[in-house]
C-alpha positions in Angstrom: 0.0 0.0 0.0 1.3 3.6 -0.7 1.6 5.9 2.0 0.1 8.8 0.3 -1.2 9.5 -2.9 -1.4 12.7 -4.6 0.2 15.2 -1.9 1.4 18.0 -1.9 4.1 20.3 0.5 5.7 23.7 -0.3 8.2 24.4 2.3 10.7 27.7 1.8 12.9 27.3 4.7 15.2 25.4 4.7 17.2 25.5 7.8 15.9 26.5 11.4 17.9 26.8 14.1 16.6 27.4 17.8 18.2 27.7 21.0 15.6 26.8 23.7 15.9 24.1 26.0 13.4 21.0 26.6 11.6 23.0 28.5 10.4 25.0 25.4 10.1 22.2 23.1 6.1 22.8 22.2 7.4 26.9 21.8 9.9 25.7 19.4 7.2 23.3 17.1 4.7 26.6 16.8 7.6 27.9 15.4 8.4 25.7 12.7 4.8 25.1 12.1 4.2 29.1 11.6 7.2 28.7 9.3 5.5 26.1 7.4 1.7 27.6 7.5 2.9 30.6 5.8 3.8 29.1 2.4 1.6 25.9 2.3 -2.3 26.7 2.2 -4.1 24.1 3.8 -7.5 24.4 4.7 -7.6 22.4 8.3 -4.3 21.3 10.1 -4.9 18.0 12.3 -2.2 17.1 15.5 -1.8 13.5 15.6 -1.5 12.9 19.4 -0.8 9.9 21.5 0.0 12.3 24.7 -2.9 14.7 25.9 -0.6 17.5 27.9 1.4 18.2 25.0 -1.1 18.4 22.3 -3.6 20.4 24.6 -0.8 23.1 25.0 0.4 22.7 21.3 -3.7 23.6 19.9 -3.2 26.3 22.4 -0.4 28.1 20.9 -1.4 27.2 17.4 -4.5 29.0 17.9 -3.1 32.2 19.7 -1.1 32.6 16.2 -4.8 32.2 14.4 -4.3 28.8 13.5 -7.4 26.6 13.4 -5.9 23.4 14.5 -7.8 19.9 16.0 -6.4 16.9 18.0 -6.7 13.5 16.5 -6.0 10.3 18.3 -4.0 8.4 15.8 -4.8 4.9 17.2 -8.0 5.2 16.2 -7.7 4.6 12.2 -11.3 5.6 11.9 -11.0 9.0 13.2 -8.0 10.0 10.6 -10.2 8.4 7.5 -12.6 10.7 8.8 -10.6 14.3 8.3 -9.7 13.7 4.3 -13.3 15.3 4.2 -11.4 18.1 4.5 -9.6 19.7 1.2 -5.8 19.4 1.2 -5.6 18.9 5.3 -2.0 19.1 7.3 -0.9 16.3 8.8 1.2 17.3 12.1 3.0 14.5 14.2 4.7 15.2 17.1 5.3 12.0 18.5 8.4 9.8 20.1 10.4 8.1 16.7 8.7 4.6 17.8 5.5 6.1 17.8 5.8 7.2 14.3 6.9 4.4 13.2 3.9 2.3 14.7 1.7 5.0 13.1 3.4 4.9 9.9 3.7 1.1 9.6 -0.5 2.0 10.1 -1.0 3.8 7.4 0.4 2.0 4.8 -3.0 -0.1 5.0 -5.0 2.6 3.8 -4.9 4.1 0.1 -7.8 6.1 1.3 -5.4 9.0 2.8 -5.1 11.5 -0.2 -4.3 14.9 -0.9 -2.8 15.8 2.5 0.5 17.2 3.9 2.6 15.3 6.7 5.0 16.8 9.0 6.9 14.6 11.6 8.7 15.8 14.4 11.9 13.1 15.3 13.5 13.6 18.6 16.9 12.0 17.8 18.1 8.6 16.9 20.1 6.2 16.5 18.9 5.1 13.7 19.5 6.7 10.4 16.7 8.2 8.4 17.1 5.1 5.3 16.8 2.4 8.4 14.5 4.0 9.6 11.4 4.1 7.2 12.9 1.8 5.0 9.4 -0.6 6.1 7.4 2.0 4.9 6.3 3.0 1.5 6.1 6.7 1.1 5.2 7.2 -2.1 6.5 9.1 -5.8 4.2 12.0 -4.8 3.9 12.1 -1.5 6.2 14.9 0.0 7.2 13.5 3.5 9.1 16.2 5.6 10.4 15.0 8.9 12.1 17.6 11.2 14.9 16.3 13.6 17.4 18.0 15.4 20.9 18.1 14.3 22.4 18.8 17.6 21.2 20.7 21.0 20.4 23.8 19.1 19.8 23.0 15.6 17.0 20.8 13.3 16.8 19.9 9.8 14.3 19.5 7.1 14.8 16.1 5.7 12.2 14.8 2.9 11.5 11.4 2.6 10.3 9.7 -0.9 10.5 6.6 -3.6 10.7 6.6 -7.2 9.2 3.2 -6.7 8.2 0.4 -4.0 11.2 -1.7 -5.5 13.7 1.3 -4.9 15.3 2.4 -1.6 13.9 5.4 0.3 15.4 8.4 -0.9 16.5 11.7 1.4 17.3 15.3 1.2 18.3 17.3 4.0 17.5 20.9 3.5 20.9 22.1 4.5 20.8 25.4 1.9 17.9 27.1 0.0 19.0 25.9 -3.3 17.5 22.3 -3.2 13.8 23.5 -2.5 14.3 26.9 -4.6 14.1 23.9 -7.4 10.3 23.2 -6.6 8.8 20.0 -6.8 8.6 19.1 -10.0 12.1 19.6 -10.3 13.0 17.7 -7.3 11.3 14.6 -8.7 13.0 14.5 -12.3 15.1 11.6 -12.0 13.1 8.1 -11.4 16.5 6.4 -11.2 16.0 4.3 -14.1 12.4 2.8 -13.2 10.7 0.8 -15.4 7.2 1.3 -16.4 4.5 -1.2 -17.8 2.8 0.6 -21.0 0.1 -0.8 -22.6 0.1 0.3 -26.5 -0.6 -0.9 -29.9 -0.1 0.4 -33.5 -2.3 3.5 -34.6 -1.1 4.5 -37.9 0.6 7.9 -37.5 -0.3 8.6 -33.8 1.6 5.3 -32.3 3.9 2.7 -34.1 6.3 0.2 -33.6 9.5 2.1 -34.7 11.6 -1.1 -33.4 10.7 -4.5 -32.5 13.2 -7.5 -30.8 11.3 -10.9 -31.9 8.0 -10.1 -30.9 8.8 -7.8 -27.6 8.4 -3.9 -29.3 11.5 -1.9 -27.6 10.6 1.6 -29.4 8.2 3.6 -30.1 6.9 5.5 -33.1 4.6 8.0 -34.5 3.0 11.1 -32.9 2.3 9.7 -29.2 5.7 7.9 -29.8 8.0 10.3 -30.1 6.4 12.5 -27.2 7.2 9.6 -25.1 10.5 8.8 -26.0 11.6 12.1 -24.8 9.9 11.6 -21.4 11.9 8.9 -21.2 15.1 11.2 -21.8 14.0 13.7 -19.7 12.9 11.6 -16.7 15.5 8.8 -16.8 12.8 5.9 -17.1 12.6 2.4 -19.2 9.7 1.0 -20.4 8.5 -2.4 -21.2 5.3 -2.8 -23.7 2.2 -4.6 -23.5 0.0 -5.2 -26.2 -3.5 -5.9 -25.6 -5.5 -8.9 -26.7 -7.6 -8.0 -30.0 -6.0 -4.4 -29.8 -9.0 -3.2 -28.5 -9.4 0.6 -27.1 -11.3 0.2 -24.1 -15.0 -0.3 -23.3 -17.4 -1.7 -21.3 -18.4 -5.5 -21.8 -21.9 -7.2 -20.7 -20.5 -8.3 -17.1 -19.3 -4.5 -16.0 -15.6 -5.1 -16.9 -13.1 -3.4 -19.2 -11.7 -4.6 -21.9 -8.4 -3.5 -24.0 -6.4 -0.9 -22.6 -8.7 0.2 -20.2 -9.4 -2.9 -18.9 -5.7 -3.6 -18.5 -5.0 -0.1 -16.6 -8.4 -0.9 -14.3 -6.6 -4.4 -13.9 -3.1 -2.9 -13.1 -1.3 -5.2 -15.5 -0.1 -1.9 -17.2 0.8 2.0 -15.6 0.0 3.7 -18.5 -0.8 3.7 -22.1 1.1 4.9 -24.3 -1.5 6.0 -27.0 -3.7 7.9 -28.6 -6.9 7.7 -26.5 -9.7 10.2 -26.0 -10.8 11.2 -22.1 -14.2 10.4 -21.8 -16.8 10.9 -18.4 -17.1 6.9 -19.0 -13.6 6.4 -18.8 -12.3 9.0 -16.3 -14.6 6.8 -13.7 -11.8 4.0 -13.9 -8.6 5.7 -15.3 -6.7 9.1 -15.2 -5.5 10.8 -17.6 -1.9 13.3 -17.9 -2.5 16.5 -19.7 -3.6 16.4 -23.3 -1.3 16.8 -26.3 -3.5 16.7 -29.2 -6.4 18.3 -30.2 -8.8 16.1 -32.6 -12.5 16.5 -33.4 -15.1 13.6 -34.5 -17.1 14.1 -37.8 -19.8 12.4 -39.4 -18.3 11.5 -43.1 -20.3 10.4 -46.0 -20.0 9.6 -49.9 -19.3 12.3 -51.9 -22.5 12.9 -54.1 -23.0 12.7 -57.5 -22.7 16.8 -58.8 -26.3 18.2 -60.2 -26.0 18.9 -63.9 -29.5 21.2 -64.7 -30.4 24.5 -66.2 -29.3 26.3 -63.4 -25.6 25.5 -64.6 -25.9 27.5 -67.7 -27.2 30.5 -66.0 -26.1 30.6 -62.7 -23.4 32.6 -64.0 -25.1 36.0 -63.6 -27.7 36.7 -61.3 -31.6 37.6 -62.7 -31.1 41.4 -62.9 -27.4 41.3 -64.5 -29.4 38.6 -67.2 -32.4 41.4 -67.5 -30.1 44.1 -68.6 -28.6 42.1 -71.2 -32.1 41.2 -72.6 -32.7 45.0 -72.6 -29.3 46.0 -74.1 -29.8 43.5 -77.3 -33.5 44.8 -77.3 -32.3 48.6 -76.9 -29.5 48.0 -79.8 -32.0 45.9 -82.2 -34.9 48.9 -81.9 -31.7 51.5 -82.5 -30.0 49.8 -85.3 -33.8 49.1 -87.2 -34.7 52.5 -86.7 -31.3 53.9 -88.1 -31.4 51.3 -91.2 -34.9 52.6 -92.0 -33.9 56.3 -91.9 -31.0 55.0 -94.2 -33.1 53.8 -97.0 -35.4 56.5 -96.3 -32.6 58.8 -97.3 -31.5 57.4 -100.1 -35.2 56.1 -101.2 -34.3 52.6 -101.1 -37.1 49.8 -101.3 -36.3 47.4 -98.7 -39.3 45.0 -96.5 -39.5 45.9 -92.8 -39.6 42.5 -91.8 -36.2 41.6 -93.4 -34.4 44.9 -91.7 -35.8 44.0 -88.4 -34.7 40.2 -88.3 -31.5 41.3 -89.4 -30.7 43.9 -87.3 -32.1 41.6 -84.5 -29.7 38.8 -85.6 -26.9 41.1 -86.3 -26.9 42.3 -82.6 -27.8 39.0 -80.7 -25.0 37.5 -83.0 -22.1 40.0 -81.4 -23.0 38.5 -78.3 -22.9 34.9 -79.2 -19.5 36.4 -80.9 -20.9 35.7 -84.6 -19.9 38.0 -87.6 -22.4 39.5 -89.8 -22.4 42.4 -92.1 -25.0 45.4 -93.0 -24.2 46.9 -96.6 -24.8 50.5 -95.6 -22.7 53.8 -95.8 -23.5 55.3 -92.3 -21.9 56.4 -89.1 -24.6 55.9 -87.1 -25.1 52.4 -87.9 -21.3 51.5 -87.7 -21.0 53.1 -84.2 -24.3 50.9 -83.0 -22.4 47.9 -84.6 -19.0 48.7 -83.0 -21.4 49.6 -79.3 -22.9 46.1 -79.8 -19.5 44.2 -80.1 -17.8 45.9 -77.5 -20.4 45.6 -74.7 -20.9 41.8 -76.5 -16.6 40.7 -75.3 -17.0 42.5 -71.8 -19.7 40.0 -71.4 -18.8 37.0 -72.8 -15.6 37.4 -70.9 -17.4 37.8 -67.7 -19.8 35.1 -68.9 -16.8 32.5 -69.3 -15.0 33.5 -66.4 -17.6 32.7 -63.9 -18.9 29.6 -65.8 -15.7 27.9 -65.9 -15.2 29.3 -62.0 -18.6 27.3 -61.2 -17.3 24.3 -62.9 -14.3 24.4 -61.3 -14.9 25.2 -57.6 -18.5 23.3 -57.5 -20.6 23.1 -54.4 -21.6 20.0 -53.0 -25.4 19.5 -52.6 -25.3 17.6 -49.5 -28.2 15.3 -48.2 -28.0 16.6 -44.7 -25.3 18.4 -42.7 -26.6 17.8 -39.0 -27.6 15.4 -36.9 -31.0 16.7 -37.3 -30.9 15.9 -41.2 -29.2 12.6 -40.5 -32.4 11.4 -38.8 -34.9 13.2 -41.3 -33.6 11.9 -44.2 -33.9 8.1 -42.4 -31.5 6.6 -45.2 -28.4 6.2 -43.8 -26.9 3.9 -41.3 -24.4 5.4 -38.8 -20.9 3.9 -38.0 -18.2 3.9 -35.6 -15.2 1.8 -34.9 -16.4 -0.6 -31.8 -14.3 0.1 -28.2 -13.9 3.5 -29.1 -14.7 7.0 -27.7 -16.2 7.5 -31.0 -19.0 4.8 -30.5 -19.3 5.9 -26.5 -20.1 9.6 -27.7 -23.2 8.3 -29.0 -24.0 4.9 -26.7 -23.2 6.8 -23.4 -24.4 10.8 -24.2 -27.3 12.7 -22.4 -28.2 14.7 -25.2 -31.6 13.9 -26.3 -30.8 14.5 -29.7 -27.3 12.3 -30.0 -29.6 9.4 -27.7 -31.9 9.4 -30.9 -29.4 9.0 -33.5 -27.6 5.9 -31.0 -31.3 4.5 -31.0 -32.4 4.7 -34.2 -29.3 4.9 -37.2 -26.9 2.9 -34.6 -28.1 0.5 -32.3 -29.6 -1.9 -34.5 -26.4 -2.6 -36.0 -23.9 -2.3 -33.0 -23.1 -5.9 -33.6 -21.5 -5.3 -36.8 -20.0 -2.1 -36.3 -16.1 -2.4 -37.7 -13.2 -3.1 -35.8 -11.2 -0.6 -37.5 -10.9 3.0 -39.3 -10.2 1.0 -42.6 -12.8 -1.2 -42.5 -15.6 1.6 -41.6 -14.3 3.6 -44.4 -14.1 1.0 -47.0 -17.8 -0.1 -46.2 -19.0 3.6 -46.4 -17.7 3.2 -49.6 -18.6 -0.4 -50.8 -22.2 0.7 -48.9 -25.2 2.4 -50.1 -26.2 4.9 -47.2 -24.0 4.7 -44.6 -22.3 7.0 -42.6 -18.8 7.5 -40.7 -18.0 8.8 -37.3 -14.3 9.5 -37.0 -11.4 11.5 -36.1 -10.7 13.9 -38.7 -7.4 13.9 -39.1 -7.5 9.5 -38.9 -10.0 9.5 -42.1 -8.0 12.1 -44.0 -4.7 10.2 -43.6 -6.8 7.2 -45.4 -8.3 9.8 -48.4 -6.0 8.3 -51.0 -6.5 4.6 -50.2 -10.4 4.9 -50.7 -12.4 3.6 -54.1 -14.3 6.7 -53.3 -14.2 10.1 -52.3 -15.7 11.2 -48.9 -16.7 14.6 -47.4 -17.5 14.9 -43.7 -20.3 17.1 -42.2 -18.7 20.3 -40.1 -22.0 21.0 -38.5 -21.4 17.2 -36.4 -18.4 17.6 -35.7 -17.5 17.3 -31.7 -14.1 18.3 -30.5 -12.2 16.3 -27.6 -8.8 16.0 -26.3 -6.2 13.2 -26.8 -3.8 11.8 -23.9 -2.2 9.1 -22.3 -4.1 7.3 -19.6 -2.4 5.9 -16.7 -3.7 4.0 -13.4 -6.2 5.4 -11.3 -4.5 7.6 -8.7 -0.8 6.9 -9.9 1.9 8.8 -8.2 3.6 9.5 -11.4 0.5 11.6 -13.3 1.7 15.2 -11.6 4.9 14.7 -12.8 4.2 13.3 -16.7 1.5 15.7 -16.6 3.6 18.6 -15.8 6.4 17.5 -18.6 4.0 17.0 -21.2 2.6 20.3 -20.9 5.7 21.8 -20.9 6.5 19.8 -24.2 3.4 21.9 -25.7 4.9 25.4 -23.8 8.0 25.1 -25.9 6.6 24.0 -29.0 7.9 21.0 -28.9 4.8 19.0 -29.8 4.1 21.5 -32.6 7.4 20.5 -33.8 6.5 16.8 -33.4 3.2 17.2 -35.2 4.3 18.4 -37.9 7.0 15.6 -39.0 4.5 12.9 -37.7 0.9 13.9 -38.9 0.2 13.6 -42.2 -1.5 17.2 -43.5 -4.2 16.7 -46.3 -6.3 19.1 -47.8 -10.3 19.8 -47.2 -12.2 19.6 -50.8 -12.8 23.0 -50.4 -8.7 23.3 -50.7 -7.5 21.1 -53.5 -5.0 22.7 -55.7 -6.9 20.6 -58.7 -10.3 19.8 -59.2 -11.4 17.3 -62.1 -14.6 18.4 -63.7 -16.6 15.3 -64.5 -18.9 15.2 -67.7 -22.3 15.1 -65.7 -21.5 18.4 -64.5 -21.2 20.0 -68.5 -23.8 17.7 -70.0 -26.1 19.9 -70.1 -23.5 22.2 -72.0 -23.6 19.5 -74.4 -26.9 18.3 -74.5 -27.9 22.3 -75.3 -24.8 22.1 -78.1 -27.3 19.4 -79.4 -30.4 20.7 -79.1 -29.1 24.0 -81.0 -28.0 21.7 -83.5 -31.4 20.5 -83.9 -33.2 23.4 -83.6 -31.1 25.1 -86.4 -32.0 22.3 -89.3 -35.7 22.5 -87.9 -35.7 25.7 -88.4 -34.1 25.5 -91.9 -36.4 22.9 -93.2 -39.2 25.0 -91.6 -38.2 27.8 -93.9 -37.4 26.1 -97.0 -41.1 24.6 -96.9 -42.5 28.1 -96.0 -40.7 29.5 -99.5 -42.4 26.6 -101.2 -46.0 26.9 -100.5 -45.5 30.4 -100.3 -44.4 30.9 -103.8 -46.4 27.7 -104.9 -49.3 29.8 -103.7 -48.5 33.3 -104.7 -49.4 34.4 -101.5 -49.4 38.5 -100.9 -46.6 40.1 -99.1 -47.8 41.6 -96.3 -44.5 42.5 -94.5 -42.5 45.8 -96.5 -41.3 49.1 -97.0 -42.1 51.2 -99.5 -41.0 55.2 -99.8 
């Protein structure tokens, strides 16, 4: 059993000397604990008694210095469980060296004393401080200060502490400022070579096996590899990998258990896993987790759709208004050039029928902006300036025309089914996947929101059994599979982008961010210290670094440097190419048949101009 877990104990001085005789002994203890209270900040400080006289004068003085101090009988195990109601309570022992002793060899039974401060008076000894408490295990972060007295007028701060239970008990007399001016952290970055069990297996870019003896891996890769090699460095640790039985994540199975790594860290086969997994409520119940180094977000992915070839294509181009004032312009330059071909003749008093110099001023201007050539035999300014008007405003815009056409080709936007969850369940199509034992899956099988509880129950539930047992093999359905939707980590499914048969778009509007760590035992001594290097490996920029030579960086669709244009989206281009076509020898038949009835007939010409 540890000693304590998770404690914590800021002392500043480092060396306290006092002069006063036996007689003063309590005197000289509110001293050093006044010392103390100044730079810790606990809540409640507790005296663990065994003698009643000195203990009744001890509360006394403590409380003339406005110290709110109780007496507990340390004997009585029940009583001390009792006080770690209290948040981050000091633990004062002024008791005889086999007192302590008895009362630490006590402790040791209970895992249940947490988050508390110990200070232990030693009268002196014989004995040194290693002998000593070399029965009991204090442990990695428990701070353990015993004062003792270095002569007739001096004590010392010694802290106890072990890397490990397998290691000896280490000391540090606070001789000099300069080992506690280091802090805690610092004081605790050397675990003398210990050797930790991680539980890990491959990920793709996040964790790899970078080296392998036989079967035993000895190094690791990837991402979450490379941040913990440099731990290692840093912290002067081994390690010794596990890998678990169906490389399964971690989730819950029919009889309560845990399975995977989880189940290996709830187990304590393992301390810590060395891979990518996401903290969830579920799994914070059973595990902890150090501080996060990536940032990832889950999103719904599904098929790319087919693109929508219709009329909208053609004209989408310019907006109603711009398409109005072109209608007017032809219209405006038709009226102007009839008008100015009629005062032509007029002035030269030429025959010529009305109909035939409207339709061909009317095709003469509409044929500058379908960039056609046509000419008009007639000797006037007017009517070349109207022609040279038509055919300039005619290139500004076709060129305006093209550009944006070929722009909506190019950069097309998706007409997506659904982009929430809400549209998910509306449409009622689609089946919802997620890789089975992971975070992904529990986001939906374990949430509170109504709306995520529906899509579990309806798009999800019914085929839990068959849910994949990888990334691959969820995206290679959703692309073998009619209807079916993806849950995963964005950054895991764009790493797979150029493996698929198909290509995929995922939904922004479902997309729901978390954070990815290492998880490592419930209450282990070594998560303050991981913790605190790991999120100094993100101060520095060190994991930014790491990221960027270990994850993969692939574009959105909205970011491709190239885009293919398939043929359904310019059929209708063609199919209109065709239909003009068409149109063009109905039209000419149409006319050649008119001529023939019409001349056949002798019909009257109704449509003219005469001076």
């Amino acid at each position: 059993m540890q000693l304590c877990v998770k404690i914590e104990l800021i002392f500043v001085s480092a060396f306290c000397c006092f002069t006063q005789g036996f007689e003063t002994d309590v005197d000289t203890k509110v001293k050093i604990l006044l010392s103390v209270k100044e730079h810790t900040h606990s809540s409640c400080v507790y005296v663990l008694y065994s003698g009643i006289k000195e203990t009744v004068i001890l509360l006394s003085l403590l409380s003339k210095n406005v110290i709110p101090a109780a007496g507990v009988a340390f004997r009585r195990k029940e009583n001390i469980l009792e006080t770690d109601k209290c948040n981050v309570p000091l633990y004062i022992v002024p008791s005889e060296s086999a007192e302590i002793i008895f009362f630490s060899k006590q402790l040791t039974e209970y895992k249940a004393l947490s988050k508390t401060r110990w200070l232990l008076f030693l009268d002196k000894t014989n004995f040194s401080m290693e002998d000593l408490f070399s029965d009991i295990d204090i442990s990695f972060d428990c701070e353990f200060l015993v004062i003792h007295r270095a002569d007739s007028r001096n004590f010392v701060f010694t802290e106890l502490g072990r890397v490990s239970p397998s290691l000896p008990v280490r000391t540090h007399s606070f001789a000099s400022l300069s080992y506690l001016a280091r802090g805690y952290i610092q004081r605790r970055s050397n675990l003398q070579g210990l050797v930790l069990r991680s539980a890990v297996f491959s990920s793709g870019f996040y964790t790899n096996f970078k080296k392998k003896f036989k079967e035993e891996v000895t190094e690791l890769g990837g991402y979450f590899g490379e941040v913990w090699s440099i731990l290692q460095k840093v912290l002067n640790f081994t390690t010794k990998f596990y890998i678990p039985e169906n490389n399964d994540w971690g989730s819950v199975t029919k009889n309560g258990s845990w399975n995977g790594l989880i189940g290996m860290l709830t187990r304590n086969e393992v301390d810590i896993a060395t891979t990518n997994l996401i903290a969830t409520a579920q799994r914070l119940d059973v595990v902890d987790f150090i501080s996060p180094i990536a940032d990832v977000r889950t999103t719904v992915h599904i098929r790319k759709p087919d693109p929508v070839s219709n009329i909208s294509n053609l004209v989408r181009a310019f907006d109603t208004a711009f398409w109005g004032a072109v209608v007017m312009t032809i219209a405006l330059l038709s009226t102007s050039l009839s008008l100015s071909i009629v005062w032509y003749h007029v002035s030269i008093r030429l025959e010529k029928h009305l109909c035939d110099i409207i339709s061909e001023s009317f095709l003469h201007i509409s044929g500058s902006f379908l960039c056609q050539g046509s000419t008009i035999n007639v000797r006037s300014s007017v009517i070349r300036a109207i022609s040279v008007t038509s055919y300039l405003t005619a290139t500004v815009v076709m060129a305006a025309y093209s550009a944006a056409f070929v722009s909506n080709l190019t950069i097309q936007s998706l007409q997506l089914p659904f982009t929430t969850y809400e549209g998910l369940l509306k449409d009622g199509r689609f089946r919802l996947l997620a890789v089975s034992g992971t975070a992904q899956l529990n986001y939906f099988d374990q949430s509170s929101n109504p709306l995520i509880e529906e899509v579990y129950e309806t798009l999800m539930k019914p085929i839990k059994q068959s849910m994949p047992r990888s990334q691959a093999e969820g995206l290679q359905r959703l692309c073998s599979e009619d209807h079916i939707a993806f849950a995963g980590v964005e950054t895991g499914v764009d790493s797979f982008k150029g493996q698929l048969a198909c290509e995929i778009v995922r939904l922004p509007a479902t997309a729901i961010p978390a954070s990815m760590a290492m998880a490592i035992t419930k209450g282990s001594p070594y998560k303050r210290i991981l913790s605190h290097y790991s999120s100094e490996l993100r101060r520095n920029g060190i994991l930014s670094r790491i990221s960027s030579t270990t994850i993969p960086r692939t574009l959105d669709n909205a970011g491709e440097l190239f885009s293919e244009i398939e043929f359904k989206s310019v059929a209708l281009l063609f199919t209109a190419l065709a239909m003009g076509f068409v149109a063009a020898i109905t039209i000419l038949i149409g006319e050649l048949i008119s001529k023939y009835v019409l001349t056949k007939l002798e019909f009257p010409q109704i449509c003219w101009y005469k001076k």
